[in-house]
N, CA, C and O atoms as a GROMACS GRO file, in nm:
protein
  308
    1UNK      N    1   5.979 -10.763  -7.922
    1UNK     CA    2   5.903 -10.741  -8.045
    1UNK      C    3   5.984 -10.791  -8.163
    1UNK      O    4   6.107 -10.782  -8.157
    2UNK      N    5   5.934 -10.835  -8.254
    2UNK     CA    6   5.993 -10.930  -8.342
    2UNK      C    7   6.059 -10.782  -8.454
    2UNK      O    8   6.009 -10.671  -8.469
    3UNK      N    9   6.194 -10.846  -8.518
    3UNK     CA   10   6.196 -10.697  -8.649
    3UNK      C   11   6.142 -10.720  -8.742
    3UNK      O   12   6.081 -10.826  -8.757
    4UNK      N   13   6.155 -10.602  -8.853
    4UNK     CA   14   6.086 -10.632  -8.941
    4UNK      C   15   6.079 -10.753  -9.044
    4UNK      O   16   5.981 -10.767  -9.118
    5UNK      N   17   6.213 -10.858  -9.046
    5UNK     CA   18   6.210 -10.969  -9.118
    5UNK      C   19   6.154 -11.038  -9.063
    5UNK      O   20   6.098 -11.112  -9.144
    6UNK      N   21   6.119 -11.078  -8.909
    6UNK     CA   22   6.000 -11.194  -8.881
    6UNK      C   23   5.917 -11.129  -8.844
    6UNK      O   24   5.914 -11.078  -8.732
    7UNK      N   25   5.791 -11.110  -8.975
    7UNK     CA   26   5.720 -11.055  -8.919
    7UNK      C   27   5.586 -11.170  -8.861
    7UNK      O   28   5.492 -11.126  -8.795
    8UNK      N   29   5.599 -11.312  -8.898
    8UNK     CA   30   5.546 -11.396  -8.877
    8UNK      C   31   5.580 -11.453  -8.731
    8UNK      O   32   5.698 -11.483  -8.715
    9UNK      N   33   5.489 -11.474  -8.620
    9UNK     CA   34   5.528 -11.545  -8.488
    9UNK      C   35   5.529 -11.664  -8.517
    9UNK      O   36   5.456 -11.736  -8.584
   10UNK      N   37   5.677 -11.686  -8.424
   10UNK     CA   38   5.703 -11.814  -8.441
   10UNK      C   39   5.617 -11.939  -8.397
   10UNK      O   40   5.646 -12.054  -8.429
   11UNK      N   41   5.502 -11.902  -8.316
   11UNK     CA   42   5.437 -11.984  -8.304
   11UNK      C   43   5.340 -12.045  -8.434
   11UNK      O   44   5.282 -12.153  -8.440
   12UNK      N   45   5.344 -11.952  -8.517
   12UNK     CA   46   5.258 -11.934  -8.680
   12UNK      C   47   5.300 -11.960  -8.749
   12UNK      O   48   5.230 -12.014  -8.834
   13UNK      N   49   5.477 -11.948  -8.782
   13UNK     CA   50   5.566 -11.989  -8.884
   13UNK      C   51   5.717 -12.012  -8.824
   13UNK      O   52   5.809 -11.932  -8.842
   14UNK      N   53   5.730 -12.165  -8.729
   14UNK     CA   54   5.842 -12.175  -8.694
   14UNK      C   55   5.954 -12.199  -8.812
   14UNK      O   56   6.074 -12.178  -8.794
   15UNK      N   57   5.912 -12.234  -8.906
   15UNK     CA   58   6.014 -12.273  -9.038
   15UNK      C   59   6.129 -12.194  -9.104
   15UNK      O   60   6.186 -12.206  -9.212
   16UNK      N   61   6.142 -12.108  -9.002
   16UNK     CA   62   6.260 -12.006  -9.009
   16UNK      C   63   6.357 -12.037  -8.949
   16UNK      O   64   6.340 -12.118  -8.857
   17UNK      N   65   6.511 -11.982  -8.978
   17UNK     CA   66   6.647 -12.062  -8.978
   17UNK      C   67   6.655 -11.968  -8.773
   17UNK      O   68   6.702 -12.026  -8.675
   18UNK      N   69   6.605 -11.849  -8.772
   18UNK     CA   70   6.624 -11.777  -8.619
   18UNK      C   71   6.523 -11.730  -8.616
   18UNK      O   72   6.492 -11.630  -8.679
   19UNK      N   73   6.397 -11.843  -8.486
   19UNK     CA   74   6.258 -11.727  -8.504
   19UNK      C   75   6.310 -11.658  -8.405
   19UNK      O   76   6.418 -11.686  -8.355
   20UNK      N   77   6.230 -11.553  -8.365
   20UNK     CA   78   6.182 -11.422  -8.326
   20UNK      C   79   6.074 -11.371  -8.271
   20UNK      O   80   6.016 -11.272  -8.315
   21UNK      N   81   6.029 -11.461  -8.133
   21UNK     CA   82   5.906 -11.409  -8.073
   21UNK      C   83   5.882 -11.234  -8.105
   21UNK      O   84   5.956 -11.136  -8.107
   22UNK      N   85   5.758 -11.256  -8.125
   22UNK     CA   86   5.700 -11.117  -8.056
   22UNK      C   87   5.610 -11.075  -8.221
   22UNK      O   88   5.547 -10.970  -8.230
   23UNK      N   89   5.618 -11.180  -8.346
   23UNK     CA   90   5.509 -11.159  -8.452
   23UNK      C   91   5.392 -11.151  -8.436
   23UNK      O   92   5.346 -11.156  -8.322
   24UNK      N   93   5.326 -11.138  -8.525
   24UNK     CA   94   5.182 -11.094  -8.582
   24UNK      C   95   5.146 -11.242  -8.612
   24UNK      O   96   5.242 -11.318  -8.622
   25UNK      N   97   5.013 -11.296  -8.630
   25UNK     CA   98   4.941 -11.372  -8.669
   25UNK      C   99   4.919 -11.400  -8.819
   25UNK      O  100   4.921 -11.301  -8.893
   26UNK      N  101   4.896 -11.526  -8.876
   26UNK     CA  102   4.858 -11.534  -8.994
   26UNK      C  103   4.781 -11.446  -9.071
   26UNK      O  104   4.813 -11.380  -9.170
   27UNK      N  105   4.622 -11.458  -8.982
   27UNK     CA  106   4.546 -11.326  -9.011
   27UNK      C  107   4.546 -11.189  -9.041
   27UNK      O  108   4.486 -11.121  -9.124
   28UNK      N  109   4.636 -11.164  -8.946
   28UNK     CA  110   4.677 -11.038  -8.949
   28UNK      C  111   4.738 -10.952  -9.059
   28UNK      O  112   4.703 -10.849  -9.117
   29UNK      N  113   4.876 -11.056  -9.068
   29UNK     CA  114   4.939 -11.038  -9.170
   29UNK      C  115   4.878 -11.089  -9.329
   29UNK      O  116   4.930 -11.060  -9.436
   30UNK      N  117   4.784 -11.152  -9.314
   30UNK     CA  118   4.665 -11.166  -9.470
   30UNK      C  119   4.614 -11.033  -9.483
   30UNK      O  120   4.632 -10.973  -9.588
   31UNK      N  121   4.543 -10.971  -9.376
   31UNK     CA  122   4.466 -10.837  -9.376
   31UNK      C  123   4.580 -10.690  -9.420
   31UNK      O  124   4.548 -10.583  -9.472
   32UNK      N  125   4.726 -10.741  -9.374
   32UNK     CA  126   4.808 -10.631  -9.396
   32UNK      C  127   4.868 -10.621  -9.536
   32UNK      O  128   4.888 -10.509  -9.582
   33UNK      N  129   4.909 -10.769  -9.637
   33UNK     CA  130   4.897 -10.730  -9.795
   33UNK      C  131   4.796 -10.748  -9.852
   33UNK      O  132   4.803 -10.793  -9.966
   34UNK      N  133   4.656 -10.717  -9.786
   34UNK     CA  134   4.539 -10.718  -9.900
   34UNK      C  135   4.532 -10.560  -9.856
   34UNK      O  136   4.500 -10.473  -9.937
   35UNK      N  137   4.554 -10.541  -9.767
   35UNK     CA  138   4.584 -10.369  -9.773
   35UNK      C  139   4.642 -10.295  -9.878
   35UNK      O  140   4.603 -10.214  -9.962
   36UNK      N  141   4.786 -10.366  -9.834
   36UNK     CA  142   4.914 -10.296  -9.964
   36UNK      C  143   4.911 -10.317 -10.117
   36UNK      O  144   4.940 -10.260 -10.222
   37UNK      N  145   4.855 -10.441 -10.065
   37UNK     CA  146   4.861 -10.514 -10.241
   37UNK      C  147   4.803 -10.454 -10.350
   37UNK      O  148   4.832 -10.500 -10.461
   38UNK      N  149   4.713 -10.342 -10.340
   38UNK     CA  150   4.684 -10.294 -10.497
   38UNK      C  151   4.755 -10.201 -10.548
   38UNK      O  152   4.756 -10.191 -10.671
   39UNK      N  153   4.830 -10.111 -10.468
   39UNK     CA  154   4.927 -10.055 -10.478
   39UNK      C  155   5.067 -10.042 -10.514
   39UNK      O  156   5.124  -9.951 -10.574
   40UNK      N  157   5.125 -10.180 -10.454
   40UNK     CA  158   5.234 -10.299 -10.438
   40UNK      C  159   5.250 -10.293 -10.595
   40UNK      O  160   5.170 -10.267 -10.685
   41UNK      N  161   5.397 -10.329 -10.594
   41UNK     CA  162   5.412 -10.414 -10.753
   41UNK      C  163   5.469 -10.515 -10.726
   41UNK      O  164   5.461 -10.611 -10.803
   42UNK      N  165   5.530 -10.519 -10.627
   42UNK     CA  166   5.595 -10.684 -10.586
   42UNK      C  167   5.574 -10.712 -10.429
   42UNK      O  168   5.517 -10.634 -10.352
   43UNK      N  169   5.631 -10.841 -10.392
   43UNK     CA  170   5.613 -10.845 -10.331
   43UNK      C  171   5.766 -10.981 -10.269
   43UNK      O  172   5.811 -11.034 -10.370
   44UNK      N  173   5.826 -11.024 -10.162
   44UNK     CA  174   5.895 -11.106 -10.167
   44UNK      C  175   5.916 -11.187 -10.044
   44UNK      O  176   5.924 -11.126  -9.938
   45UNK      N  177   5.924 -11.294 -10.046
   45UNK     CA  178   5.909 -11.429  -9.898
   45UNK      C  179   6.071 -11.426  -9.885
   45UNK      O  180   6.125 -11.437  -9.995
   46UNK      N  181   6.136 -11.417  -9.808
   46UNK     CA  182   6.221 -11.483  -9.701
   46UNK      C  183   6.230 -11.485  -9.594
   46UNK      O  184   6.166 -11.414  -9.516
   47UNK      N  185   6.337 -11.589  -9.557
   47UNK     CA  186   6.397 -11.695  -9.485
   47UNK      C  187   6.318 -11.814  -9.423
   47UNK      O  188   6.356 -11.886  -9.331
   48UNK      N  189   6.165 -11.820  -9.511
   48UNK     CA  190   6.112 -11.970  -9.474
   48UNK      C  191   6.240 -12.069  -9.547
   48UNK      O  192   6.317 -12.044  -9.640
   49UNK      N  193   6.220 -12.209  -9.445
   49UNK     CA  194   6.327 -12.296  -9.462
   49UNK      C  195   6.231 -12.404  -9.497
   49UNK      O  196   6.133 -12.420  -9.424
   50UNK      N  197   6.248 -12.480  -9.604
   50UNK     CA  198   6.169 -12.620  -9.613
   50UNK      C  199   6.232 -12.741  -9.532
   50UNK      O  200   6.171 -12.847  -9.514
   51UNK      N  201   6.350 -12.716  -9.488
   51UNK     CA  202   6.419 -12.795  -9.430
   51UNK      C  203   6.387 -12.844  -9.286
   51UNK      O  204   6.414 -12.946  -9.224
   52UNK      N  205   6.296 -12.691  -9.250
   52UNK     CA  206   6.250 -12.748  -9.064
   52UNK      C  207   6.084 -12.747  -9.099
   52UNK      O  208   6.009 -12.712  -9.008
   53UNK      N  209   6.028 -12.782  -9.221
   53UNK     CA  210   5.881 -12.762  -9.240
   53UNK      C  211   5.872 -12.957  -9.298
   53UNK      O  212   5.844 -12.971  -9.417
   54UNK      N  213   5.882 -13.015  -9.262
   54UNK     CA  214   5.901 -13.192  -9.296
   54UNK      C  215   5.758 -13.213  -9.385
   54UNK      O  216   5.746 -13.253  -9.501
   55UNK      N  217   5.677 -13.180  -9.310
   55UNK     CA  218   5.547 -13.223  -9.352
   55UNK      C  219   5.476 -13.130  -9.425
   55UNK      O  220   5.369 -13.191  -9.432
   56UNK      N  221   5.451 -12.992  -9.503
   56UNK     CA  222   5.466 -12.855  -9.521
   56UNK      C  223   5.329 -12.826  -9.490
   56UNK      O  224   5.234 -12.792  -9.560
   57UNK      N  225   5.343 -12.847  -9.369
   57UNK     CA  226   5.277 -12.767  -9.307
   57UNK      C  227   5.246 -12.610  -9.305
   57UNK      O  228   5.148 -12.543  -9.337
   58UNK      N  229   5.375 -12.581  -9.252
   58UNK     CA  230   5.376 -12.449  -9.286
   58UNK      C  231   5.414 -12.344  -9.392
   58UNK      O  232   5.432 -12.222  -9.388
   59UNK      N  233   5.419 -12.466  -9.514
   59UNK     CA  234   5.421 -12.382  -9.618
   59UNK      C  235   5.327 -12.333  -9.685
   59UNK      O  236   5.325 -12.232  -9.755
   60UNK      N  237   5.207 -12.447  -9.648
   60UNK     CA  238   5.092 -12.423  -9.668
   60UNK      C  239   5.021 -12.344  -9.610
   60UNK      O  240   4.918 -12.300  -9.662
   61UNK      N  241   5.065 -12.307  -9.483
   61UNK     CA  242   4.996 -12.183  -9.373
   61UNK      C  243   5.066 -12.051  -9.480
   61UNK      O  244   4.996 -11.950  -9.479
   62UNK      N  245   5.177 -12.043  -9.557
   62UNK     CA  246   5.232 -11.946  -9.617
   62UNK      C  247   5.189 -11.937  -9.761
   62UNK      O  248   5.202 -11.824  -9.808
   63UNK      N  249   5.141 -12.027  -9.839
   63UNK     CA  250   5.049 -12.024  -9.909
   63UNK      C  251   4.957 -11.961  -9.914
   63UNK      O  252   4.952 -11.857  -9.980
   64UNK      N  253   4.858 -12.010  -9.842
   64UNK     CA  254   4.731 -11.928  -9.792
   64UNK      C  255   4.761 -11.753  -9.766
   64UNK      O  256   4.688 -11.665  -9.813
   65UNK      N  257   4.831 -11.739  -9.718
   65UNK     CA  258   4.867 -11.636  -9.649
   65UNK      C  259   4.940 -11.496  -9.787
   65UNK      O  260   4.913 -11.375  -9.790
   66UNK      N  261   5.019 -11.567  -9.869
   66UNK     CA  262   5.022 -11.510  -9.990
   66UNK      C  263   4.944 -11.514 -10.150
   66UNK      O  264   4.967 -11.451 -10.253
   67UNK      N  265   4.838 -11.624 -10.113
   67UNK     CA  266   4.722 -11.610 -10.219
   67UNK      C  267   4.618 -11.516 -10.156
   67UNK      O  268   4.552 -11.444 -10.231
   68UNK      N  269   4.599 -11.512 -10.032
   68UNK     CA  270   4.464 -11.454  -9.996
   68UNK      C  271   4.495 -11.263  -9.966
   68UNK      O  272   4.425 -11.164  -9.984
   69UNK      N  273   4.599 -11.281  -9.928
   69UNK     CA  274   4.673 -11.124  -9.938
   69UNK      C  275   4.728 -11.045 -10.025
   69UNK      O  276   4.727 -10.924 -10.044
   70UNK      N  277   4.793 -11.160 -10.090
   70UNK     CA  278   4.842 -11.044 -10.245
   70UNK      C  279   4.748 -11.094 -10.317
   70UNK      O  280   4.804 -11.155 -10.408
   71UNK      N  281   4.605 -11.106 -10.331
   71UNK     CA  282   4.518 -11.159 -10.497
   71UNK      C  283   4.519 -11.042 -10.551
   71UNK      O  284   4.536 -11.044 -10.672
   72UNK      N  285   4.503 -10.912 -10.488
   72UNK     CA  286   4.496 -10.801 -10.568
   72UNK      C  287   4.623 -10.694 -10.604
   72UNK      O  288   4.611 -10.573 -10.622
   73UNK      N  289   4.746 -10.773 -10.610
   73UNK     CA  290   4.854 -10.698 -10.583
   73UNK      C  291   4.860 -10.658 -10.701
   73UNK      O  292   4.839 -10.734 -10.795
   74UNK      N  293   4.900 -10.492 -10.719
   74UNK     CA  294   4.942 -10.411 -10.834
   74UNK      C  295   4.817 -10.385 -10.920
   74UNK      O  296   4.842 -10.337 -11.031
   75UNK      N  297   4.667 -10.411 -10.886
   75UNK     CA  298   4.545 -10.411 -10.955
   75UNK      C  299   4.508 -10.249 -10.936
   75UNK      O  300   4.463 -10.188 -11.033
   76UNK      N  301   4.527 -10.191 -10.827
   76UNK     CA  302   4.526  -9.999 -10.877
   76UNK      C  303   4.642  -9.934 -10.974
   76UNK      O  304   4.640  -9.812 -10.992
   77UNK      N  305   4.726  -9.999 -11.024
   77UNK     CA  306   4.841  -9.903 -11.076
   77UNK      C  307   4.746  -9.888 -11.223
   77UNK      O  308   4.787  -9.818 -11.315
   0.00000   0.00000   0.00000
């Protein structure tokens, strides 16, 4: 099972410096900060690497993934 810093499977976001089978899905993890997010006051990305993402691919899978999950972050406080 992956810890809590990858929480992305590496099959979803290899662009990390040590993946960590055993993550959650893109989806998943969209559905889990549109959960938190109105609540949330921040929020923070690491250890994506642009260095193993050539084509950004998967930055763009991480994009998506932090516009569509945090849009409502900190909107209940």
């Amino acid at each position: 099972m992956a810890d809590l810093w990858d929480i992305l499977d590496p099959q979803v976001m290899p662009a990390v410096d040590s993946p960590d089978p055993g993550g959650i899905g893109a989806a998943h993890l969209t559905e889990l900060l549109a959960t938190l997010a109105p609540r949330a006051v921040g929020a923070q990305v690491t250890v994506f690497d642009p260095d193993l993402d050539p084509d950004g691919r998967h930055a763009r899978t991480l994009v998506e993934v932090l516009v569509d999950g945090l849009g409502e972050l900190g909107r209940a406080r």
